[in-house]
FIKOL-798196 format. One record per atom (N, C-alpha, C, O): residue in one letter; residue number from 1; x, y, z. Coordinates in nm, 4 decimals. Layout:
<rs>
R  vomi  tiro        xx        yy        zz
R     A   NUM         X         Y         Z
...
</rs>
This chain:
<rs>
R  vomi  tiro        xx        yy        zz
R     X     1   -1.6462    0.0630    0.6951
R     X     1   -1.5549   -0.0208    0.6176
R     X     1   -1.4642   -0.0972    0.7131
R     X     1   -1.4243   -0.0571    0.8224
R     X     2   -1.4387   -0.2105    0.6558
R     X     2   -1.3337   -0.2871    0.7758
R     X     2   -1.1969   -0.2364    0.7818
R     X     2   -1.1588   -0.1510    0.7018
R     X     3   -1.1319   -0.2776    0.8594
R     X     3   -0.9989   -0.2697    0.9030
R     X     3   -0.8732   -0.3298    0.8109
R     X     3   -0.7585   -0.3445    0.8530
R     X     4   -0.9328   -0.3703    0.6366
R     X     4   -0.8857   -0.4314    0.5734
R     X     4   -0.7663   -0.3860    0.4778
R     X     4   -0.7772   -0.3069    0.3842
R     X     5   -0.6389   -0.4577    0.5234
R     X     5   -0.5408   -0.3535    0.4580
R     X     5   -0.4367   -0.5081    0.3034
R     X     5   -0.4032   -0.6266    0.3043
R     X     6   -0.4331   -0.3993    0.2143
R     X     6   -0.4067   -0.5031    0.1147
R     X     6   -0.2076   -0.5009    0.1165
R     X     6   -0.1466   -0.4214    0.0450
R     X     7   -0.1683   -0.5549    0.1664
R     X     7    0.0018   -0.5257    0.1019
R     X     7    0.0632   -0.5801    0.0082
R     X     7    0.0580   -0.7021   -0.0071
R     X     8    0.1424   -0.4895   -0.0832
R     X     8    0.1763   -0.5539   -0.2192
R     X     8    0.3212   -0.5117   -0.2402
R     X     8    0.3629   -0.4036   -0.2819
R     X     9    0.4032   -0.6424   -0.1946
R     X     9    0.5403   -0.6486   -0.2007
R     X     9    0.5539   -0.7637   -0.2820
R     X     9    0.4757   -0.8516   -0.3182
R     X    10    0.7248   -0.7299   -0.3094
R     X    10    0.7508   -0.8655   -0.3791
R     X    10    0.8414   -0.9108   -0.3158
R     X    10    0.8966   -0.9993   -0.3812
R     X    11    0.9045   -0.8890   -0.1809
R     X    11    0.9622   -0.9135   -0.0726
R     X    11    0.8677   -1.0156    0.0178
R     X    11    0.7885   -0.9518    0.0871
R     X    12    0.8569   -1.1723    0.0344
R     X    12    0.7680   -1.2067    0.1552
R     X    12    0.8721   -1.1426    0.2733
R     X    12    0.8030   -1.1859    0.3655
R     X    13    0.9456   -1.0971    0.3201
R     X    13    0.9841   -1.1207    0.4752
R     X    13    0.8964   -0.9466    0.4998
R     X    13    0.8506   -0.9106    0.6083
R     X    14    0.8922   -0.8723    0.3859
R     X    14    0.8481   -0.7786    0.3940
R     X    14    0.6715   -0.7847    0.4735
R     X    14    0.6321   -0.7621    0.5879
R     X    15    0.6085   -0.8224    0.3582
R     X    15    0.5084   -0.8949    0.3604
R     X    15    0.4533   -0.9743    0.5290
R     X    15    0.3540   -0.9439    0.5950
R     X    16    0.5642   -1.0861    0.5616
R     X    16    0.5418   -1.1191    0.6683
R     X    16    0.5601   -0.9987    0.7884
R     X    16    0.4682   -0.9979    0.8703
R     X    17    0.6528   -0.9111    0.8059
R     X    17    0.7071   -0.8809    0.8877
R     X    17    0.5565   -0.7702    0.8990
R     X    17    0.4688   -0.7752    0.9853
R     X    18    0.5628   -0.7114    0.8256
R     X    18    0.3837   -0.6003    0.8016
R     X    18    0.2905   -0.6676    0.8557
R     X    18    0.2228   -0.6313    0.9519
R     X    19    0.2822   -0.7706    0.7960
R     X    19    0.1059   -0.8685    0.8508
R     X    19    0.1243   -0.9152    1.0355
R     X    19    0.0355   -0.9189    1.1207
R     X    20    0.2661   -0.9446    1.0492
R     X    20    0.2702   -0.9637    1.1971
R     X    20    0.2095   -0.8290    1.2609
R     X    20    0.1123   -0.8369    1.3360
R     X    21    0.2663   -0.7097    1.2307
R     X    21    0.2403   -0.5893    1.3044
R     X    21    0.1169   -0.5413    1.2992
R     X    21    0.0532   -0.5155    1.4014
R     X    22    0.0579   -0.5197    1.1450
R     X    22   -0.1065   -0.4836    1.1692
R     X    22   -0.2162   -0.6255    1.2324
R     X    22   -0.3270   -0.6110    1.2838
R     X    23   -0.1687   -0.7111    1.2166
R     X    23   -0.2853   -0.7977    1.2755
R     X    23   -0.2549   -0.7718    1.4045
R     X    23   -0.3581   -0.7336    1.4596
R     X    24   -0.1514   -0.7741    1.4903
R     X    24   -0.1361   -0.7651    1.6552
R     X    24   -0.1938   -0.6431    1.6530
R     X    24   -0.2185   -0.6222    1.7718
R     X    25   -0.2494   -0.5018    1.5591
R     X    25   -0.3155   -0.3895    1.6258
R     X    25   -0.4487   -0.4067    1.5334
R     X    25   -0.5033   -0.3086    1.4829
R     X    26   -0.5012   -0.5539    1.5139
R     X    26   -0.6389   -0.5311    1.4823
R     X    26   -0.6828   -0.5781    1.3021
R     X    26   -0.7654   -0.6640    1.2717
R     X    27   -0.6150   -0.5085    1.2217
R     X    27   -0.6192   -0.5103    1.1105
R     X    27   -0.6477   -0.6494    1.0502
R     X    27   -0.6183   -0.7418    1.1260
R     X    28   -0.7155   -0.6965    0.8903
R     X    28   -0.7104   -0.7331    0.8311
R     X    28   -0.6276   -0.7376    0.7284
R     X    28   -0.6599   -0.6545    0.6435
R     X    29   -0.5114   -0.8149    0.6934
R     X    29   -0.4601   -0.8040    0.6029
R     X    29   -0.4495   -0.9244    0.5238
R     X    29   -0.4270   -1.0361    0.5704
R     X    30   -0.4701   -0.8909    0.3787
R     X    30   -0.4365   -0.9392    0.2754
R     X    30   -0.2782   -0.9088    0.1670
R     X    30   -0.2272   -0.7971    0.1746
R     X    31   -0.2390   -0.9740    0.1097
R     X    31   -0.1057   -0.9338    0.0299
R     X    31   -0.0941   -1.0022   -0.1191
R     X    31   -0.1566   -1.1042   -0.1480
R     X    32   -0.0268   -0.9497   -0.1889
R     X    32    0.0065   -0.9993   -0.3075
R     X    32    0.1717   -0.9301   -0.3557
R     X    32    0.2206   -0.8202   -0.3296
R     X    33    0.2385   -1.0715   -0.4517
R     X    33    0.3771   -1.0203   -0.4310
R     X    33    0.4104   -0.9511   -0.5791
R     X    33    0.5098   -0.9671   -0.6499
R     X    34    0.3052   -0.8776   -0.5984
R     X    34    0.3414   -0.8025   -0.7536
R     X    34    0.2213   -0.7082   -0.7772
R     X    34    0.1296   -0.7232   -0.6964
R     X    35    0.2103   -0.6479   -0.8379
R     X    35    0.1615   -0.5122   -0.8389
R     X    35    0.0314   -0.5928   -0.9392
R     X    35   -0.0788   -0.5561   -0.8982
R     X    36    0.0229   -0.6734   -1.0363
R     X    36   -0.0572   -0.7120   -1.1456
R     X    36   -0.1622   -0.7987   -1.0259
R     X    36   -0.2804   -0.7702   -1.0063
R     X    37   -0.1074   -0.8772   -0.9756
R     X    37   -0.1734   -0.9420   -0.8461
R     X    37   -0.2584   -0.8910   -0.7619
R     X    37   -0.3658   -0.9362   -0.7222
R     X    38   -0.1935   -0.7751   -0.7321
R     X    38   -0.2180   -0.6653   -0.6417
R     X    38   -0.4033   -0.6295   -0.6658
R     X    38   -0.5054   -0.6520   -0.6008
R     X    39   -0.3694   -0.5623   -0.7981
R     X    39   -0.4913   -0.4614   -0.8652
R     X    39   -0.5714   -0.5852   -0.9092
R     X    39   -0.6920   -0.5641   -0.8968
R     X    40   -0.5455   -0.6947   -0.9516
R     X    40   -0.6377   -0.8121   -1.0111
R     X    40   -0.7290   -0.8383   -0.8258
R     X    40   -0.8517   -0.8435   -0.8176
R     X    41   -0.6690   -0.8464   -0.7455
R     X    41   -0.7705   -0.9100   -0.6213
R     X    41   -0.8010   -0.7319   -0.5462
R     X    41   -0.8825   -0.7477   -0.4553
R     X    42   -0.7758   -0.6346   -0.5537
R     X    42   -0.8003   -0.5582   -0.5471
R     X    42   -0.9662   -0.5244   -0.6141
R     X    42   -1.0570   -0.4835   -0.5418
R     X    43   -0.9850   -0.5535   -0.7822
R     X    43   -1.0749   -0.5502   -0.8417
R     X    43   -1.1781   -0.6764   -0.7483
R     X    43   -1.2955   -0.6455   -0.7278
R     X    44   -1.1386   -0.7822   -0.7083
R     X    44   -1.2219   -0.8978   -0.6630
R     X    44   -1.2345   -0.8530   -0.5410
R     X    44   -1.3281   -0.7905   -0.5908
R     X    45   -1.2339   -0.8156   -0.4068
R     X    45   -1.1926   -0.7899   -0.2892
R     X    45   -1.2452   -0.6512   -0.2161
R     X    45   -1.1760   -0.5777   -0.1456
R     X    46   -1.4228   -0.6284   -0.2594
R     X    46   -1.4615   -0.4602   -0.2059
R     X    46   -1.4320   -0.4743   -0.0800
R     X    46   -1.4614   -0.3617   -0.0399
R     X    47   -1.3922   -0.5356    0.0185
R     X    47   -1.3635   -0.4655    0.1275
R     X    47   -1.2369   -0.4414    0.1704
R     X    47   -1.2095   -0.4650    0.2881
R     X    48   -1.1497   -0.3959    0.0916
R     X    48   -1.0341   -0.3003    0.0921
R     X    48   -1.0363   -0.2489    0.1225
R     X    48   -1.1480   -0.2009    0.1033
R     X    49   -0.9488   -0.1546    0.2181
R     X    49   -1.0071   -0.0407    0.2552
R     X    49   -0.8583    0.0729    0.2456
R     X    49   -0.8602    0.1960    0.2457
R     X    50   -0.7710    0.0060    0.2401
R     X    50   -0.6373    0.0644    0.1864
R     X    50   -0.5431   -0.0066    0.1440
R     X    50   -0.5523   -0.1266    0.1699
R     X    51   -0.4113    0.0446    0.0589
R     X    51   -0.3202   -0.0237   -0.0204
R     X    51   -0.2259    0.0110    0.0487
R     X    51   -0.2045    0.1318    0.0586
R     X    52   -0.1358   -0.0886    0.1214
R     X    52    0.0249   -0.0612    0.1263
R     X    52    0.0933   -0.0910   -0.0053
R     X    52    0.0495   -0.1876   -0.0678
R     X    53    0.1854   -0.0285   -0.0522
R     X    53    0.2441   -0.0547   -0.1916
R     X    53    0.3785   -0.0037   -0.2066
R     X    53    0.4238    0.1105   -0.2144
R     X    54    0.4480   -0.1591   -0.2091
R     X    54    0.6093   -0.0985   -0.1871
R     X    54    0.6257   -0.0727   -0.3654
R     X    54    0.5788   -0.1324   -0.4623
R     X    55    0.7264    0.0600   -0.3486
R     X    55    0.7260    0.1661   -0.4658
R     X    55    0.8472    0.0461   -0.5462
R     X    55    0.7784   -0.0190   -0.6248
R     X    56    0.9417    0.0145   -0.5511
R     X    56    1.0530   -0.0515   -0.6047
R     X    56    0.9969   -0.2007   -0.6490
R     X    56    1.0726   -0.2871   -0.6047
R     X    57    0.9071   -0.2454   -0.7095
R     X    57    0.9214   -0.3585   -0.7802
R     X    57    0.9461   -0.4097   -0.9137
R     X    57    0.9131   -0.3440   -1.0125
R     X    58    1.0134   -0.5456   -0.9242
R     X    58    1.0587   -0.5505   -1.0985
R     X    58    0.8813   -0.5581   -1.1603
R     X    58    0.7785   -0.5890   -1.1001
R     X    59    0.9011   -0.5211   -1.2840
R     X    59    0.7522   -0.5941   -1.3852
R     X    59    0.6741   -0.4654   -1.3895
R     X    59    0.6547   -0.4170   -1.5010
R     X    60    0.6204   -0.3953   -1.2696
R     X    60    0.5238   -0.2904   -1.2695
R     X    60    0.5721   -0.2183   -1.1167
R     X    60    0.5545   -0.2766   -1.0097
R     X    61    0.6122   -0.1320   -1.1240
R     X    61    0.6924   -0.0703   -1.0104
R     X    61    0.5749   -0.0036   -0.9038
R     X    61    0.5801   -0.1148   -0.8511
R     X    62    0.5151    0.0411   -0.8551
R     X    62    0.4277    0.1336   -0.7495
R     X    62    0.3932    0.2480   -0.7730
R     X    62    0.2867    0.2854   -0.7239
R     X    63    0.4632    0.3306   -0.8465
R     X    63    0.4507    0.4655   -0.9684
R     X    63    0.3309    0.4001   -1.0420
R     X    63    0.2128    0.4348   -1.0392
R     X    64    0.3746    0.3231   -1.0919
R     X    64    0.3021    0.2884   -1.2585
R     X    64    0.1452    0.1693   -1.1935
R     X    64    0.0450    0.1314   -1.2541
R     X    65    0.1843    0.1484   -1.0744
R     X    65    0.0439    0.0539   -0.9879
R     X    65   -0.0653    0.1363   -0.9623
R     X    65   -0.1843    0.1202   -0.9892
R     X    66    0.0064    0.2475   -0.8936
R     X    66   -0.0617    0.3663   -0.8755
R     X    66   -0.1453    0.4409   -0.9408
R     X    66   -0.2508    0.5005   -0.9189
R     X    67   -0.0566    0.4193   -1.0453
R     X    67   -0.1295    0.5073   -1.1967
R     X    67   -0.2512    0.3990   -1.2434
R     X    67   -0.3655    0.4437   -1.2522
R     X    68   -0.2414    0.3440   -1.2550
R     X    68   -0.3490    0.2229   -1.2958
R     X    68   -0.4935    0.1791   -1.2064
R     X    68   -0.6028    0.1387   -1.2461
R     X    69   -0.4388    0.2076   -1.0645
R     X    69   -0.5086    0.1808   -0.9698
R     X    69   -0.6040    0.3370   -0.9915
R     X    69   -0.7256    0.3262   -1.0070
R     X    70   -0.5588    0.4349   -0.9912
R     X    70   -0.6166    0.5763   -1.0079
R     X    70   -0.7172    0.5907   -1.1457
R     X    70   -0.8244    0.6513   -1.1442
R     X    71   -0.6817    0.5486   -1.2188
R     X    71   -0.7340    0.5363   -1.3240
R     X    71   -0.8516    0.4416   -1.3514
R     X    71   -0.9094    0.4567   -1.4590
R     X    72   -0.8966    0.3405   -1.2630
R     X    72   -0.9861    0.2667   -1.2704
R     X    72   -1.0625    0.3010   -1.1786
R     X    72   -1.0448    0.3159   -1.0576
R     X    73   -1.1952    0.3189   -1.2794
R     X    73   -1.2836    0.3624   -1.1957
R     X    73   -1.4156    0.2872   -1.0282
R     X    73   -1.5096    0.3202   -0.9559
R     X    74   -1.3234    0.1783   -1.0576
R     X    74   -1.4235    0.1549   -0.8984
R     X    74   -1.3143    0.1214   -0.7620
R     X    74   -1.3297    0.0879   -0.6445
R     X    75   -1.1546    0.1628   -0.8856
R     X    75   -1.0281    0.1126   -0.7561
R     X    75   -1.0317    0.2624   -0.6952
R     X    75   -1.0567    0.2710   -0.5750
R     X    76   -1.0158    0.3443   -0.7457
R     X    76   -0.9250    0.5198   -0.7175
R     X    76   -0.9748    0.5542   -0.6252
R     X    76   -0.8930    0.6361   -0.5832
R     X    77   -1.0420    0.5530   -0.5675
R     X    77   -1.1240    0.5783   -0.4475
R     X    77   -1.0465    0.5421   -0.2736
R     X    77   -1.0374    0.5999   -0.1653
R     X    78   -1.0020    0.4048   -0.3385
R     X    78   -0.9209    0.3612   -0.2608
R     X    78   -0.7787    0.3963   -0.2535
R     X    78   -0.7079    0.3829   -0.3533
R     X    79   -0.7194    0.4520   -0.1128
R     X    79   -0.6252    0.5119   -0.0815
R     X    79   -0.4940    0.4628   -0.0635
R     X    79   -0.4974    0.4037    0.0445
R     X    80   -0.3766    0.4550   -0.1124
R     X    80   -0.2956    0.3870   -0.1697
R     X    80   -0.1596    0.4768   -0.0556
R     X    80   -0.1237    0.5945   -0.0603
R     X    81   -0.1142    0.3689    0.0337
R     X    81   -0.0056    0.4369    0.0998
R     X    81    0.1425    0.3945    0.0495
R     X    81    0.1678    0.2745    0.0607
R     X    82    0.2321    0.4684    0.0016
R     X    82    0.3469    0.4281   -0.0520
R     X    82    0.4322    0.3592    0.0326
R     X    82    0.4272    0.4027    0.1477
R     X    83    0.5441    0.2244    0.0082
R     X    83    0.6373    0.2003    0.1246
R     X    83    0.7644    0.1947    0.0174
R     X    83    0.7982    0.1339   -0.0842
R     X    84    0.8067    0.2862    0.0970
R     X    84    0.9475    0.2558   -0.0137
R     X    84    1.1036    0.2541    0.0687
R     X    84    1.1190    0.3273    0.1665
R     X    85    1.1972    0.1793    0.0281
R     X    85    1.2926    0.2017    0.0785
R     X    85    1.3921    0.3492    0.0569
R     X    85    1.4941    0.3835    0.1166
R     X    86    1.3197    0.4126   -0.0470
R     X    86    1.3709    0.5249   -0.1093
R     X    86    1.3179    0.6055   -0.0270
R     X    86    1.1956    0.6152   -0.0171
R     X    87    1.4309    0.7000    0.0695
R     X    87    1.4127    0.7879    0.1434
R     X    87    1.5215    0.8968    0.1234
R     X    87    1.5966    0.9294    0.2154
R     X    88    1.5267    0.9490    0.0057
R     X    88    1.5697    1.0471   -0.0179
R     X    88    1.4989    1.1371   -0.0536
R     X    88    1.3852    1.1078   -0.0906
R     X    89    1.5485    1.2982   -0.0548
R     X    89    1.4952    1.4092   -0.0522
R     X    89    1.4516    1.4002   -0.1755
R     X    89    1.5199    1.3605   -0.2700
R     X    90    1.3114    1.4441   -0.1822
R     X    90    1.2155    1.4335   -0.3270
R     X    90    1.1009    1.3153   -0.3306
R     X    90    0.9829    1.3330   -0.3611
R     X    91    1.1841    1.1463   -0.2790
R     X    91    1.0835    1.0536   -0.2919
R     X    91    0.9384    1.0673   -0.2328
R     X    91    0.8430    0.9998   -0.2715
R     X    92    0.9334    1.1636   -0.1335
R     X    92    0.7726    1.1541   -0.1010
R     X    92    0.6772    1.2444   -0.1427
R     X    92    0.5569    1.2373   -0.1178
R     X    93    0.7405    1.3399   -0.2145
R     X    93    0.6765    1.4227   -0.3031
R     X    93    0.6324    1.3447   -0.4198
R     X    93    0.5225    1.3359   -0.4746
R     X    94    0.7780    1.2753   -0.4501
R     X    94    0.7164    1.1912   -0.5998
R     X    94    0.5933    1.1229   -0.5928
R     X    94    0.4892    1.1332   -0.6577
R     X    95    0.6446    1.0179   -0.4568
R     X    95    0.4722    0.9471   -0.4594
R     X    95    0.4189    1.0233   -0.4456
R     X    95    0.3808    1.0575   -0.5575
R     X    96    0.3690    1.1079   -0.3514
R     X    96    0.1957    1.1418   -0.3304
R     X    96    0.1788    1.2303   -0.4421
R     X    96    0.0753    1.2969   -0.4403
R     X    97    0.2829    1.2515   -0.5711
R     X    97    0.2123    1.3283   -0.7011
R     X    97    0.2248    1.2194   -0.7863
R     X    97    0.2085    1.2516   -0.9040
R     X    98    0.2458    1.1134   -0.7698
R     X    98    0.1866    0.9882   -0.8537
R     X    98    0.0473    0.9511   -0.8387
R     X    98   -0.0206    0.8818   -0.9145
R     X    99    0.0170    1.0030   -0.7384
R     X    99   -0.1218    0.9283   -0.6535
R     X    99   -0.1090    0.8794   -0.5199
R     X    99   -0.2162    0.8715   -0.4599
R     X   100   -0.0036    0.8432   -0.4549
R     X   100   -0.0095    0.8406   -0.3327
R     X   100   -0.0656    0.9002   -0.2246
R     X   100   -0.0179    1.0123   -0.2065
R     X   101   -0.1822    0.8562   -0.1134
R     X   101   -0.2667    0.8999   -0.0139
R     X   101   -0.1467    0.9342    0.1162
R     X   101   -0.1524    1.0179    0.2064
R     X   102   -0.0553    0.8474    0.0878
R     X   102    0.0576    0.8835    0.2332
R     X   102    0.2056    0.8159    0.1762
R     X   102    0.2216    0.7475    0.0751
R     X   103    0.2761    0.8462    0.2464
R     X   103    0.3870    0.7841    0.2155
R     X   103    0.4871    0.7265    0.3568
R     X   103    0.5131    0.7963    0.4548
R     X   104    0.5301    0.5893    0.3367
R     X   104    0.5996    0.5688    0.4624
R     X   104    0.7475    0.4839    0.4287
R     X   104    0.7524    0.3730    0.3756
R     X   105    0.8619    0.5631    0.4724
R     X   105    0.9645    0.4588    0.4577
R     X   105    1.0133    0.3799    0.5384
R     X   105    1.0093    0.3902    0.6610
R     X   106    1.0764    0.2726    0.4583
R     X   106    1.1506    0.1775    0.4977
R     X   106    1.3080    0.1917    0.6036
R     X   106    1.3991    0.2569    0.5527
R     X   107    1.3345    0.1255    0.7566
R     X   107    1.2080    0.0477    0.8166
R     X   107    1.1310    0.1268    0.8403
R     X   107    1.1303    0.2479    0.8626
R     X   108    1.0457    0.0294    0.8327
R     X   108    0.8688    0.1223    0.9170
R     X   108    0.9051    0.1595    1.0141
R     X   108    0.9929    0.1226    1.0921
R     X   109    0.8149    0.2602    1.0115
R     X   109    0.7787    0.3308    1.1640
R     X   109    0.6477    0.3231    1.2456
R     X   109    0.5720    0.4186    1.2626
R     X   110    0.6307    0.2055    1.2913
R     X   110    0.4897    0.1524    1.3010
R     X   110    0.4284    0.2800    1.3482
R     X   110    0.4150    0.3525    1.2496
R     X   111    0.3957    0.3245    1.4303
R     X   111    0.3199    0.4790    1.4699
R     X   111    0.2575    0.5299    1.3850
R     X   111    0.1352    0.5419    1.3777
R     X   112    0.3807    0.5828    1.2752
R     X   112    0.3671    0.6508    1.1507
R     X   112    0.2387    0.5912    1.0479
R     X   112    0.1461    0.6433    0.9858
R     X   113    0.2897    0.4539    1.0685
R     X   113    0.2035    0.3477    0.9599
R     X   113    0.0957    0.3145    1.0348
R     X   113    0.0075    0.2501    0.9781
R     X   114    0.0778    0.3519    1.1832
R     X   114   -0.0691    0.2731    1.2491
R     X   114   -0.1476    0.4434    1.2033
R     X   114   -0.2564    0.4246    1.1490
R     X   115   -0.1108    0.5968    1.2163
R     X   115   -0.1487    0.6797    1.1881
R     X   115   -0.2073    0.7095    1.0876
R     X   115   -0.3177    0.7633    1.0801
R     X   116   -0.1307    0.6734    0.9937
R     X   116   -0.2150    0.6542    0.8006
R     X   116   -0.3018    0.6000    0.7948
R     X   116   -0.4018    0.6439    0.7380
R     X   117   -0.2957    0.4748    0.8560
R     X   117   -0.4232    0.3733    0.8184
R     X   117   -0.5170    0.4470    0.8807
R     X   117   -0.6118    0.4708    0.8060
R     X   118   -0.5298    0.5038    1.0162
R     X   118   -0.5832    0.5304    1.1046
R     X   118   -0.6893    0.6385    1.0302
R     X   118   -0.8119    0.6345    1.0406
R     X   119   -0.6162    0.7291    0.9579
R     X   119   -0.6304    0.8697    0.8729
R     X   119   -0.7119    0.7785    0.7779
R     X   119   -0.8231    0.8241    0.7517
R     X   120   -0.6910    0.6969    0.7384
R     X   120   -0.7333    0.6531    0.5407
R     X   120   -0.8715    0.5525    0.5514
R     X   120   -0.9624    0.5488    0.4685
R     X   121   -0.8636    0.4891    0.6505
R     X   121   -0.9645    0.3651    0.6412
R     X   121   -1.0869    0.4570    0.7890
R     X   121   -1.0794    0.5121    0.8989
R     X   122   -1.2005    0.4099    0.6667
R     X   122   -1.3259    0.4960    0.7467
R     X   122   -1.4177    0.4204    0.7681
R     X   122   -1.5191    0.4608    0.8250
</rs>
């Protein structure tokens, strides 16, 4: 599978600031700035190979992306890493029992985030 990573913020500086860092270590990335966006080119787009997905958005939040993404049967497969600015005690439990494959907060910790992918995309 490629090196293809999807990010789905509704932040561009977010967005930009991510795509600068995984393309300088290789990666493919694609983005969309809403979660409906997200899972619509997600469905178009088999060579995905993981989801960054910031947890806090208005319309359909990363909980509820998650849930949807899990639930469809040719997305769930695909491994969904949480980014959230929520780094309090509990938030990374919450995601990865929403469905979350990893969880990484805000700022990144590129290491952390080159490690997940590293772990998730095969």
């Amino acid at each position: 599978m490629a090196n293809k990573v999807l990010i789905i913020d509704d932040d561009s500086r977010n967005i930009f600031a991510l795509k600068a860092v995984l393309k300088a270590r290789g990666y493919l990335c694609l983005s969309a700035s809403g979660a409906q966006e997200g899972i619509a080119l997600l469905g178009r787009d088999k060579g995905i190979g993981v989801v960054l997905m910031d947890m806090m958005m208005p319309d359909m939040d990363g909980y509820e992306a998650i849930a949807k993404i899990n639930e469809h049967p040719d997305l769930k497969n695909i491994p969904v890493i949480a980014v959230t600015a929520q780094a309090m005690l509990g938030d990374r439990e919450r995601c990865i029992n929403a469905g979350a494959a990893g969880y990484v907060s805000k700022p990144i910790n590129v290491e952390e985030l080159t490690r997940l992918l590293t772990e998730h995309l095969q």
